[in-house]
N, C-alpha and C positions, 0 to 999 in steps of 0.2 A: 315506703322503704325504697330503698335506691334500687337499681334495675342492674342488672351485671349482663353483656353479653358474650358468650363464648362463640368460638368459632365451629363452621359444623364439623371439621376434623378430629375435635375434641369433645363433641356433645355425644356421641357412646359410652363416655364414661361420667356422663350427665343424664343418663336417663333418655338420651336423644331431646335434651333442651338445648336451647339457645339462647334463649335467653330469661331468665328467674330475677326475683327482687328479694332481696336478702338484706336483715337487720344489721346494723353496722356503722361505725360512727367515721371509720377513719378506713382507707384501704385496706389496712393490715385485717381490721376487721372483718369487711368483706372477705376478702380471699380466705381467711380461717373459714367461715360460714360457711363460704362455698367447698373447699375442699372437708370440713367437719361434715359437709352432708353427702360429700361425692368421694370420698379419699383415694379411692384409683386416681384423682386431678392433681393431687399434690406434686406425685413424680414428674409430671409433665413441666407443671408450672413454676413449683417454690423449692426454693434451695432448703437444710435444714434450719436456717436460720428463720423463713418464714418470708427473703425476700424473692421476688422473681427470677428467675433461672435469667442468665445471660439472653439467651435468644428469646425470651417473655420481654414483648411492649405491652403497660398497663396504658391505658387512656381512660383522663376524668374528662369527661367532657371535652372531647378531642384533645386533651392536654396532655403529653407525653408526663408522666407521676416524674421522672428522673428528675426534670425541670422544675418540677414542684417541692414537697415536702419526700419523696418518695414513696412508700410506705404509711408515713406520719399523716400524709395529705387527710386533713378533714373532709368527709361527705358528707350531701346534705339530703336531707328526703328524695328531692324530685332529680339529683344526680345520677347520670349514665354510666355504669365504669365498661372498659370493652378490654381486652385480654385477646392480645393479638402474637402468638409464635412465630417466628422466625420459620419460613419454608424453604430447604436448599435441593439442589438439584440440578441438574443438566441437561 
């Protein structure tokens, strides 16, 4: 299964994981996965449409998803996805 990792800011609404492998063919897949098993994740992450909130970077294999298929982007078994938020402050 592909390996997903969250950030530790957001791994309290993860059970305190970081990182989990989850069944999934395409990104969209994953991120349902993950927020179907964690759903406090969704608000954080996905819009209702199921894509990433503005300040949500998805990374396949360091590859910004925007650049790719976004969403659509195929994954494969031994693929990394990382779900990286936007942090602001002063």
């Amino acid at each position: 299964m592909p390996t997903l990792h969250i950030p530790e800011s957001l791994s309290a609404f993860a059970g305190h994981q970081q990182t989990l492998s989850l069944p999934g063919t395409t990104v969209a897949e994953l991120l349902a996965a993950l927020t179907d098993r964690f759903p406090e994740l969704a608000r954080h992450l996905l819009r209702e449409t199921g894509e990433p909130r503005r300040y949500v970077c998805v990374y396949l294999n360091d590859v910004d998803i925007r650049g790719l298929q976004g969403v659509a982007t195929p994954v494969e078994e031994a693929d990394t996805l990382v779900v990286v938020p936007s942090i602001a402050g002063g």
